[in-house]
GUDRENLO-15171 format. One line per field, with one value per residue (C-alpha): y, z, x; residue in one letter; residue number from 1. Coordinates in nm, 4 decimals. Example, Ala and Ser with C-alpha at 12.3 -4.5 7.8 and 13.67 -1.06 7.14 Angstrom:
residues 2
c2	-0.4500;-0.1060
c3	0.7800;0.7140
c1	1.2300;1.3670
rest	a;s
nr	1;2
END
This chain:
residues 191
c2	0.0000;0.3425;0.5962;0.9259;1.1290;1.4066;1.6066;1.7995;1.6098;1.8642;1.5736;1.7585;2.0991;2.0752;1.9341;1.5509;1.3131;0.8959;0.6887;0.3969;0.1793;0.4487;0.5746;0.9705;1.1313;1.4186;1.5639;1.6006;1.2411;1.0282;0.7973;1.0678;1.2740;0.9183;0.8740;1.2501;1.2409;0.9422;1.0686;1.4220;1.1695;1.0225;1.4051;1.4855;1.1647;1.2509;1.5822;1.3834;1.2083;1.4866;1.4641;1.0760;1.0980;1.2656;0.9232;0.9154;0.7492;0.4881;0.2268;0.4860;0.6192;0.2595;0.1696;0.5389;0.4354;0.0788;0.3150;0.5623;0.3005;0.1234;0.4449;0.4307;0.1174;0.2589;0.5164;0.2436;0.0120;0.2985;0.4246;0.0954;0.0034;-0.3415;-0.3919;-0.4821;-0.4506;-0.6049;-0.8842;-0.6700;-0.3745;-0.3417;-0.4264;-0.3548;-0.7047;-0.8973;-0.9038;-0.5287;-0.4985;-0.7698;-0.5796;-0.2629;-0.4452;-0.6036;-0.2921;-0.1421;-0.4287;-0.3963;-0.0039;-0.0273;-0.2325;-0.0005;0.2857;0.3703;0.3464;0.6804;0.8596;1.1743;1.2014;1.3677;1.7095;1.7345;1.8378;1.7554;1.7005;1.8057;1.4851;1.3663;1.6132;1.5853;1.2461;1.3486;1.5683;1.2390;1.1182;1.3119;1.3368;0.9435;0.9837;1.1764;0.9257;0.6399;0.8390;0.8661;0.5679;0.4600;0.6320;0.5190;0.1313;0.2141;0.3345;0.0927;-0.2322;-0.1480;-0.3870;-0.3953;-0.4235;-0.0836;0.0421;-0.1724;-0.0530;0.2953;0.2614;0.0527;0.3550;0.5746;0.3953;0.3037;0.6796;0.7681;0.5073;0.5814;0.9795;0.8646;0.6505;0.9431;1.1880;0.9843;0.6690;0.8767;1.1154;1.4351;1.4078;1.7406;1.5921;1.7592;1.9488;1.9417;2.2672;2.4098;2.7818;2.7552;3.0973
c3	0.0000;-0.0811;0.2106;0.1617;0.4524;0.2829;-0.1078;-0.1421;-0.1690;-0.3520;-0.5324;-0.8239;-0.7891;-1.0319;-1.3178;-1.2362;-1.1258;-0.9823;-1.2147;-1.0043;-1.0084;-0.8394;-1.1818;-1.2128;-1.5159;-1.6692;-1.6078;-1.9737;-2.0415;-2.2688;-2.0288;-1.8203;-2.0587;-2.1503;-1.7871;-1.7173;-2.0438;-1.9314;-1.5656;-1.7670;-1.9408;-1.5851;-1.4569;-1.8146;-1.7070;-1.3665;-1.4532;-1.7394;-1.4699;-1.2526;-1.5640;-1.5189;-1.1536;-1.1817;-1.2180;-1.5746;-1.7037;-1.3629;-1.6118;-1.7705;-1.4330;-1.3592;-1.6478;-1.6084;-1.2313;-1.3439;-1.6268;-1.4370;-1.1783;-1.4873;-1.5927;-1.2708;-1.3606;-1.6606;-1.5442;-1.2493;-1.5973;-1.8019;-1.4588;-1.3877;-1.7110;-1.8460;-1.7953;-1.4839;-1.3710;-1.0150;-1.0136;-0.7881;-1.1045;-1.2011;-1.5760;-1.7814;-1.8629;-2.1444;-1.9391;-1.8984;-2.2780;-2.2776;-2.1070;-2.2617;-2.5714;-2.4675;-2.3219;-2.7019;-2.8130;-2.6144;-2.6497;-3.0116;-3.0752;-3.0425;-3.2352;-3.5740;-3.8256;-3.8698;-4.1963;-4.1107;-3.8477;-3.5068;-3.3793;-3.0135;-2.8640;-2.7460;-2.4011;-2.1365;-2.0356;-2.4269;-2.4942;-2.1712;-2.2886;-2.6519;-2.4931;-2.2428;-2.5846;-2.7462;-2.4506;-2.4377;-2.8117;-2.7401;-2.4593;-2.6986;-2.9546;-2.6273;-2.5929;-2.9486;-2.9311;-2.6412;-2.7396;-3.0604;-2.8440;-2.5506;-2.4484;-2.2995;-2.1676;-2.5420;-2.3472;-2.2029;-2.5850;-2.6444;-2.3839;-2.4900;-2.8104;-2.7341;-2.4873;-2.7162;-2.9236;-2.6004;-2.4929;-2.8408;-2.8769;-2.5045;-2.5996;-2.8377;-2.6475;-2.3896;-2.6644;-2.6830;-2.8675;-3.1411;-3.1636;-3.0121;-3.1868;-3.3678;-3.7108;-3.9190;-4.2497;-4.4922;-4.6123;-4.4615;-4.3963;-4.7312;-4.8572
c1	0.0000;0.1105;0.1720;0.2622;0.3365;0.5249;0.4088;0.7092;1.0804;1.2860;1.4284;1.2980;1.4186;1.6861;1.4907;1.5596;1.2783;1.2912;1.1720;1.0026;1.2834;1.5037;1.6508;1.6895;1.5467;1.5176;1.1802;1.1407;1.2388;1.0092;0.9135;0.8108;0.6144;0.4523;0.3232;0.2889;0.0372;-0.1414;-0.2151;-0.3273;-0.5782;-0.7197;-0.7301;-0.9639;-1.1958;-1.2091;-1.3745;-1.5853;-1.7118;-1.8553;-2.0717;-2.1495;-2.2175;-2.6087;-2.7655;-2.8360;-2.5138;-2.4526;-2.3107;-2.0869;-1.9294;-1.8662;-1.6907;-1.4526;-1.4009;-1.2418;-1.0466;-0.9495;-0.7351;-0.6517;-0.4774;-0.2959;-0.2034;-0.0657;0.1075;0.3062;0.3566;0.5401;0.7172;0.9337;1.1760;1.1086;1.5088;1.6124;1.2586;1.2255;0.9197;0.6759;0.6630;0.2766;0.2332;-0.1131;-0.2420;-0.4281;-0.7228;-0.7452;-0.7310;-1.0158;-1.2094;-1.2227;-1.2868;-1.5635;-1.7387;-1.6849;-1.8204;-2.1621;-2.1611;-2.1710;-2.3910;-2.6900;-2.5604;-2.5764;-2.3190;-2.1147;-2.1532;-1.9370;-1.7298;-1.8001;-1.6818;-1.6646;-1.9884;-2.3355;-2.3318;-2.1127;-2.0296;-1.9733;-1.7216;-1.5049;-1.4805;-1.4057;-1.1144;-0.9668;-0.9608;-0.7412;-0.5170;-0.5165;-0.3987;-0.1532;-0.0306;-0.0508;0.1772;0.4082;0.4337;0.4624;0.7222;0.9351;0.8462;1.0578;1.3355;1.3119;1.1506;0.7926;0.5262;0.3244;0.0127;0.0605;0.0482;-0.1971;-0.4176;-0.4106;-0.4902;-0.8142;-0.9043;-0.9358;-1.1557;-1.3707;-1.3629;-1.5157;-1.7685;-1.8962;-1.8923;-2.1480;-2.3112;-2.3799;-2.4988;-2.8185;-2.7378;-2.5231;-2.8549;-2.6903;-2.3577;-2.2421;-2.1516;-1.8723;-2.0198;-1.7214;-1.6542;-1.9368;-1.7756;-1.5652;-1.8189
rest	x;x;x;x;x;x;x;x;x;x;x;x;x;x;x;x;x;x;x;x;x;x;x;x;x;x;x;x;x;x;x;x;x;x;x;x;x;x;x;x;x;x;x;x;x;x;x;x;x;x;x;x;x;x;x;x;x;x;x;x;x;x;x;x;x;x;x;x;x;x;x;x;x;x;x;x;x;x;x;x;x;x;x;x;x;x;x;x;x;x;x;x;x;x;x;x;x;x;x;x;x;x;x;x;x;x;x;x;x;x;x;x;x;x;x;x;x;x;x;x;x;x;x;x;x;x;x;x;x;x;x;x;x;x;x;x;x;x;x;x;x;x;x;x;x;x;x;x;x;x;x;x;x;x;x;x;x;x;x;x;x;x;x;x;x;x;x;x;x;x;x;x;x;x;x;x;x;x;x;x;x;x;x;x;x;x;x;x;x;x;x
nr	1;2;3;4;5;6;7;8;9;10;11;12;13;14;15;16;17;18;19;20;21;22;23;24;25;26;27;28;29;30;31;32;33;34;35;36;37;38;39;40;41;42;43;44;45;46;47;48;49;50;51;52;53;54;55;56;57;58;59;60;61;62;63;64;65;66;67;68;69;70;71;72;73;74;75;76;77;78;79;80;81;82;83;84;85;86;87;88;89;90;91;92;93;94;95;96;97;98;99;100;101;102;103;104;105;106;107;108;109;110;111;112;113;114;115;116;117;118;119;120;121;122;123;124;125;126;127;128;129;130;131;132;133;134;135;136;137;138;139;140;141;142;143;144;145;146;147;148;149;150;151;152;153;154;155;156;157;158;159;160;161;162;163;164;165;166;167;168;169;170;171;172;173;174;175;176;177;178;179;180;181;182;183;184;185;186;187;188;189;190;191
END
């Protein structure tokens, strides 16, 4: 279990930070931005879900309560090199992946095929998720590119890029069933 009994260290003050396997980094490290980007995704969801939390969506806020430690999960994954990692580091598994999967699965099934794509919009609760989305792409092409540099856990990458694909599909899913998404007009302010 975690205890934290003081915030500040000043390990950091000179732009270095501990990696979780001890290591000192450069705050602007890859590895770093990668789990600095996906903990910036759980802070978007976490305000997406003061959207969830009204009793309209119950099965929604469930499912971003399991991702949101997931991302945690993440974020201890990407923290703890695969080299020399000790047998205790937390690693993203298959089952994780499964499960997001299988929530797509079932959440889009009742929508209707896209025939445009989707600006961000409708409700408030739809487009905080269409922003965690964007930030978990950006996390994903983190991490992309740190696995070409280094050996990562490939579920961790993996897992990313099937949350973003759950994060849009629910965003839909939340705008009535695909009826309240704002659909993109191409060219629509050309004149």
């Amino acid at each position: 279990m975690v205890q934290l009994t003081r915030i500040y260290t000043r390990g950091g003050d000179k732009g270095k930070t501990s990696l979780g396997n001890g290591n000192r980094v450069a705050k602007g490290d890859l590895r770093v931005e990668a789990y600095g980007t996906v903990d910036e995704a759980n802070a978007v969801i976490g305000i997406a879900r003061l959207h969830s939390q009204d009793g309209q969506n119950p099965s929604a806020d469930a499912m971003l309560s399991r991702i949101q430690n997931d991302l945690f999960d993440l974020g201890g994954d990407l923290c703890v090199p695969e080299e020399g990692a000790p047998e205790w580091a937390l690693r993203i598994t298959p089952a994780q992946v499964e499960r997001l999967e299988a929530e797509i699965d079932a959440l889009n099934a009742d929508l209707s095929p896209l025939k445009s794509f989707i600006l961000p919009g409708g409700s408030a609760l739809s487009a905080h998720l269409h922003h965690a989305r964007t930030v978990v792409r950006r996390a994903e092409r983190l991490i992309s590119d740190l696995a070409d540099r280094e050996t990562i856990n490939p579920q961790a990458l993996i897992y990313a890029n099937r949350l973003s694909d759950h994060l849009f599909v629910l965003a839909r899913v939340t705008n009535g069933n695909g009826a309240n998404d704002v659909l993109w007009v191409p060219g629509a302010n050309r004149e």
